[in-house]
C-alpha positions in Angstrom: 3.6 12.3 -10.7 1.2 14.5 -9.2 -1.4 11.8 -9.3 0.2 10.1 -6.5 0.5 12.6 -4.1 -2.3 11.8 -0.9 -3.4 8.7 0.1 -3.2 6.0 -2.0 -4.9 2.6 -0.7 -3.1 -0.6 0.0 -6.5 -2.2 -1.3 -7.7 -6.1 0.3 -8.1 -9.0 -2.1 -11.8 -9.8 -0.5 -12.6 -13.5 -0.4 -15.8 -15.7 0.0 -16.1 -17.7 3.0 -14.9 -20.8 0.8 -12.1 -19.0 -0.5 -13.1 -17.6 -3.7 -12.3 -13.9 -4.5 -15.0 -12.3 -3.9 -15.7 -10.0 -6.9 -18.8 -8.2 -5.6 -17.0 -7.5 -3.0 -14.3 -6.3 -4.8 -16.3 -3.6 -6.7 -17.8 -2.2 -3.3 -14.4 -2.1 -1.6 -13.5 0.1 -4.8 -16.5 2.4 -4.2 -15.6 2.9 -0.7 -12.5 4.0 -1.1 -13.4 6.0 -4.0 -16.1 7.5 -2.4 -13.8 8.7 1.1 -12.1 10.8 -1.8 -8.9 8.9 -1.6 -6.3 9.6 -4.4 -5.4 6.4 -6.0 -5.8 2.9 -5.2 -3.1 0.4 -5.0 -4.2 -3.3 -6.3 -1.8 -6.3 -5.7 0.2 -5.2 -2.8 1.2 -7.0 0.4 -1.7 -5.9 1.7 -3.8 -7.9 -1.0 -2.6 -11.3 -0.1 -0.4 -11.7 -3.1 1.7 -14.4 -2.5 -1.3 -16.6 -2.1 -3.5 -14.7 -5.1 -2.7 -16.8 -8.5 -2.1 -15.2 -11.6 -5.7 -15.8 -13.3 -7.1 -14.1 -10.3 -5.0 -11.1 -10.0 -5.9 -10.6 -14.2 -8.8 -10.8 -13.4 -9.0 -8.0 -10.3 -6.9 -5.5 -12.4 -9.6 -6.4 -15.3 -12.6 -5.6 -13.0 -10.8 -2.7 -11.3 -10.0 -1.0 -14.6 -13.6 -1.3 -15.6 -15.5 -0.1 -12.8 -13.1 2.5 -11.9 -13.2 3.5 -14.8 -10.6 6.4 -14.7 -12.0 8.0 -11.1 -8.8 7.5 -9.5 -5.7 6.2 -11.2 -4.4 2.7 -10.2 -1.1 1.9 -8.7 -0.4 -2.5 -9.5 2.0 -4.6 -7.2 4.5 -6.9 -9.1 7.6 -7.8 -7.6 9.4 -10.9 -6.9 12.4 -12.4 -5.9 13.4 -14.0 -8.8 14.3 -11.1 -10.9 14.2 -12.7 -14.6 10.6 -14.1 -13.9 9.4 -10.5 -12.7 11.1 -8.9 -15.5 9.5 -11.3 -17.9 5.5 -10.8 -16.1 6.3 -7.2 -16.4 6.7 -7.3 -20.2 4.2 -9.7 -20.5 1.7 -8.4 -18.3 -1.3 -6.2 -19.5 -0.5 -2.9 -17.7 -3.1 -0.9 -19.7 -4.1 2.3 -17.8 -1.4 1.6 -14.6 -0.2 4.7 -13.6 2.8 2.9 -11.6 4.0 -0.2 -10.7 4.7 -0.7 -7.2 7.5 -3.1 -6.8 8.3 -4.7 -3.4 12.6 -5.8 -2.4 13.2 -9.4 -2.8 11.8 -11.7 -0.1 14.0 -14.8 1.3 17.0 -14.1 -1.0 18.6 -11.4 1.4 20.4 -9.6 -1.5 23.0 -7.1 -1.2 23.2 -3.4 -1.7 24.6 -4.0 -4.6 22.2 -6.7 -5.4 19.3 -4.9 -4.7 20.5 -1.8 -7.3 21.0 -4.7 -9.9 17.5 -5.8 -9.4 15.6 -2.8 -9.6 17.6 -1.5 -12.5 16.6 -4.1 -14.3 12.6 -4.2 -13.5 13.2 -0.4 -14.4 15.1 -1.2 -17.3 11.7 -3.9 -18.7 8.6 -1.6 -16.8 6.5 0.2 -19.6 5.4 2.2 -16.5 7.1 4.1 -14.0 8.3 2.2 -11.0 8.0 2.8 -7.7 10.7 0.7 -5.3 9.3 -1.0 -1.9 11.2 -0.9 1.0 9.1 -3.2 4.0 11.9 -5.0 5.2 9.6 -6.6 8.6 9.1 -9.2 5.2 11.5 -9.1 2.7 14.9 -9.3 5.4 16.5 -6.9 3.7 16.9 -2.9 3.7 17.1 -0.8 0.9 19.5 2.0 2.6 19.2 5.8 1.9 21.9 5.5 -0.4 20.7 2.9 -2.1 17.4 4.3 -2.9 19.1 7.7 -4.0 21.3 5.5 -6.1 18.5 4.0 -7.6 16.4 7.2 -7.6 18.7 8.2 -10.8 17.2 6.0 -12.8 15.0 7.6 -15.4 12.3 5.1 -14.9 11.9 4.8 -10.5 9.6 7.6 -9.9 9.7 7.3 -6.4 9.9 4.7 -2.8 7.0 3.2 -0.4 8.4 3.4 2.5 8.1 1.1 5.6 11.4 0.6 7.1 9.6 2.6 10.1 13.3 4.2 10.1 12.6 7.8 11.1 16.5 8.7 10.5 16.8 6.6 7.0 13.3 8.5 5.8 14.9 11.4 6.7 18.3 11.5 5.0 16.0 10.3 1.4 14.1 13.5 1.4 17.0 15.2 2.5 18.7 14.0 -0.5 16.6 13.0 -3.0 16.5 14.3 -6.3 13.7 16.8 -7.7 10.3 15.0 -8.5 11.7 11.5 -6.8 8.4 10.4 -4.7 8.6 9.3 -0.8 5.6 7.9 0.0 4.7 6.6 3.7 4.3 3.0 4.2 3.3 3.1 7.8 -0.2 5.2 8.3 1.4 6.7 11.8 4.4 8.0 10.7 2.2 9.8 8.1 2.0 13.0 9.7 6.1 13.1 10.5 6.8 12.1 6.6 4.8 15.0 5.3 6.3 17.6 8.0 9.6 16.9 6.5 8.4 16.9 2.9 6.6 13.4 2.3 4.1 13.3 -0.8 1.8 11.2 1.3 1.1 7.6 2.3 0.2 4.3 0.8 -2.3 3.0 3.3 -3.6 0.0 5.2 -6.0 1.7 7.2 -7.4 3.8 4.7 -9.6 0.3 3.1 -12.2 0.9 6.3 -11.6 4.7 6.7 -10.7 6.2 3.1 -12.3 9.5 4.2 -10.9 10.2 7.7 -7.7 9.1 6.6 -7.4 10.6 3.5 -8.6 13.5 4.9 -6.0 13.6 7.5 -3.6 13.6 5.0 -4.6 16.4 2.9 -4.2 18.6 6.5 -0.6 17.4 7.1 -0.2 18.0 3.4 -1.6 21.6 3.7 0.6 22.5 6.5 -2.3 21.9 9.0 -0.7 19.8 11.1 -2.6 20.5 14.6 -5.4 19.4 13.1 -3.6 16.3 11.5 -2.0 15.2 14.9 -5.6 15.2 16.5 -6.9 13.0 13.9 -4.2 10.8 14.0 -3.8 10.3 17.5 -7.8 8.9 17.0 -6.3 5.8 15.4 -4.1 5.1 18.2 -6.5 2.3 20.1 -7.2 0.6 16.7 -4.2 0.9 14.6 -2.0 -2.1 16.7 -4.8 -3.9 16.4 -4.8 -4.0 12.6 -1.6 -5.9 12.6 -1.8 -7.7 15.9 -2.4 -11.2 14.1 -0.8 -10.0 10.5 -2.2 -7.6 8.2 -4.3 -8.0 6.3 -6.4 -9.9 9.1 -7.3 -6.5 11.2 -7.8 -4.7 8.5 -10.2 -7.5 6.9 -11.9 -7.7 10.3 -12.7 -3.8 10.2 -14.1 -3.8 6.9 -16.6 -6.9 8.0 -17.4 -4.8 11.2 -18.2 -1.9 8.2 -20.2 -4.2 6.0 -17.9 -3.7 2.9 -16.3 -7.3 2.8 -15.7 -10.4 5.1 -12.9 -11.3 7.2 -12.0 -14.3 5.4 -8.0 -14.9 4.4 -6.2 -17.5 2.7 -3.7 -20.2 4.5 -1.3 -19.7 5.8 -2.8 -16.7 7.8 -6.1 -17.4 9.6 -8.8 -15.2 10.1 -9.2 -13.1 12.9 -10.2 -14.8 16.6 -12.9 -13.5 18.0 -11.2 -11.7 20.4 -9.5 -9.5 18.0 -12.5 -8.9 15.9 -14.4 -7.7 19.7 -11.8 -5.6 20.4 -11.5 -4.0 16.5 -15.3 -3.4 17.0 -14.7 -1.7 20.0 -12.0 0.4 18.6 -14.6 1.5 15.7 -17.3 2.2 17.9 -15.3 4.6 20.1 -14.4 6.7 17.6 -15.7 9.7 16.0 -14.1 8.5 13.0 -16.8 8.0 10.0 -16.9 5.0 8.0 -16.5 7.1 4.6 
């Protein structure tokens, strides 16, 4: 799963003032990204609104995404759930044509055990007609999926790897410690980028990386190459805007960023609002007191 390795983007869903996906949009978001010289793009995730995206719509943006990507950059889908016979059934039923992976996020609400948590993912594995890739954010699903867990799970012929963003140095740690040959970790917090990679990381799924795909993506390949002095510089650029991406839930920042950049609008779908004013002020601010480059 070489193809994975780098920065992979946590892509937006882009919506029309009135609440429409915005498919215009959509395609130029894809171009950006592409164009920074990101690796692959991730389509569905958290970051994408998901929960509120219905299931014509997110047809429809895997449709338009395989189409005018084209095969530039291979595509990563989100489909999890926490009702594991209905996400077992839309994984067999789903058209996953030309996915490289399937990102699969831990149960949200449920709070499953350990235990529960091996049963579930052994059984999206099990019904995936791609390779799988497990989820750990637990800031939304209210559970953890431990580092024995996720080596537990990581011998499964089908789970290729974990996204994550427990934002647990320690737990990150003892998985690359222990992990298996060719078993993917893969930040899920752009600032602990850097430290993943030091200690063996692939690279990062990113939120940040949908306004700067180039800088970001480009920092990356440094702390990938062993050039970390000149990672840590550009990393520590972020610092002023990165808190602000999440400071009224992501993916508001990160939606107010790409408005300041011209690629899409701000707007979001109930029950998150779009950003205030204030943040949006400060978020321009951020952007225009960086050397970082918009591509």
């Amino acid at each position: 799963m070489n193809e994975l390795h780098g920065t992979g983007v946590a892509l937006v869903t882009p919506f029309t003032p009135d609440s429409e996906v915005d498919y215009a949009a959509w395609r130029r978001l894809l171009d950006h990204c592409i164009a920074g010289g990101v690796e692959y793009l991730v389509i569905n995730g958290t970051t994408g609104e998901s929960p509120t995206v219905h299931a014509e719509e997110k047809a429809e943006l895997l449709r338009v995404a395989r189409e005018h990507v084209a095969g530039r950059v291979p595509l990563v889908y989100g489909l999890g759930g926490n009702d594991t016979a209905a996400t077992e059934a839309l994984l067999r039923s789903a058209d996953l044509a030309g996915i490289t992976a399937i990102l699969s996020a831990s149960p949200a609400y449920n709070k499953p055990s350990q235990a529960g948590l091996v049963a579930h993912y052994q059984r999206l594995a099990d019904a995936a007609p791609t390779p799988l890739l497990l989820y750990n954010v637990p800031g939304r699903t209210a559970s953890n999926l431990t580092a024995d867990t996720t080596l537990r799970l990581a011998a499964h012929p089908n789970i290729i790897g974990i996204k994550e963003a427990s934002g647990h140095l320690e737990q990150c740690l003892s998985i690359l410690a222990r992990r298996p040959a060719g078993f993917l970790v893969l930040s899920g917090d752009d600032l602990l980028t850097t430290a993943l990679v030091a200690h063996g990381a692939e690279g990062v799924i990113s939120v940040i990386a949908n306004a700067l795909p180039g800088f970001f993506s480009d920092l990356t390949r440094q702390a990938l190459a062993g050039n970390f002095a000149a990672a840590r510089r550009a990393l520590f650029e972020l610092l002023p805007l990165n808190p602000l991406l999440y400071e009224e839930s992501n993916p508001v920042g990160i939606k107010a960023a790409l408005q300041v950049l011209g690629v899409c609008g701000s707007a979001v779908r109930l029950p998150l609002l779009e950003a205030s004013e204030s943040l949006k002020a400060r978020i321009r601010a951020a952007l225009a007191g960086t050397s970082v480059p918009a591509a």
